[in-house]
Steps between C-alpha positions, in 0.01 A plus 500: 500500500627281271331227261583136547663456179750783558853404508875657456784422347852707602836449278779691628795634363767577760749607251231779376362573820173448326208216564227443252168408631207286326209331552123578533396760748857683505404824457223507788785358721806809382142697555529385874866547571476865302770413254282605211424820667850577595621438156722210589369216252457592157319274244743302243273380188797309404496265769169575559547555861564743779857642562613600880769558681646148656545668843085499505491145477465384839207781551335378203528129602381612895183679333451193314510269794294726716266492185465139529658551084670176408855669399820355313862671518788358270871650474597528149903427503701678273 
């Protein structure tokens, strides 16, 4: 499903509640886990990244895994 260079890169914000998610191949993978259909991430030019909820976070990184997507998570502290 994916290609070989796809990869993702989660920073979240527990004091927002948010996570923003980067990479290559992002989209295809909030495709998969219908976040993009159910209106939950929403497109931020100014970080140039996707914006979710946090509490999707450890669905995102499970599709990723079961994806065989090489994924990164960091905690931003405030």
């Amino acid at each position: 499903m994916t290609a070989p260079d796809t990869f993702v890169w989660i920073t979240v914000d527990e004091s927002r509640g948010l996570a923003l998610v980067t990479g290559r191949g992002v989209k295809r993978i909030l495709q998969t886990e219908f976040l993009l259909t159910d209106r939950m991430a929403k497109w931020s030019p100014y970080a140039r990244g996707w914006v979710i909820p946090a509490v999707k976070v450890p669905d995102l990184v499970a599709a990723c895994e079961y994806w065989s997507v090489p994924v990164k998570v960091r905690q931003v502290t405030p």
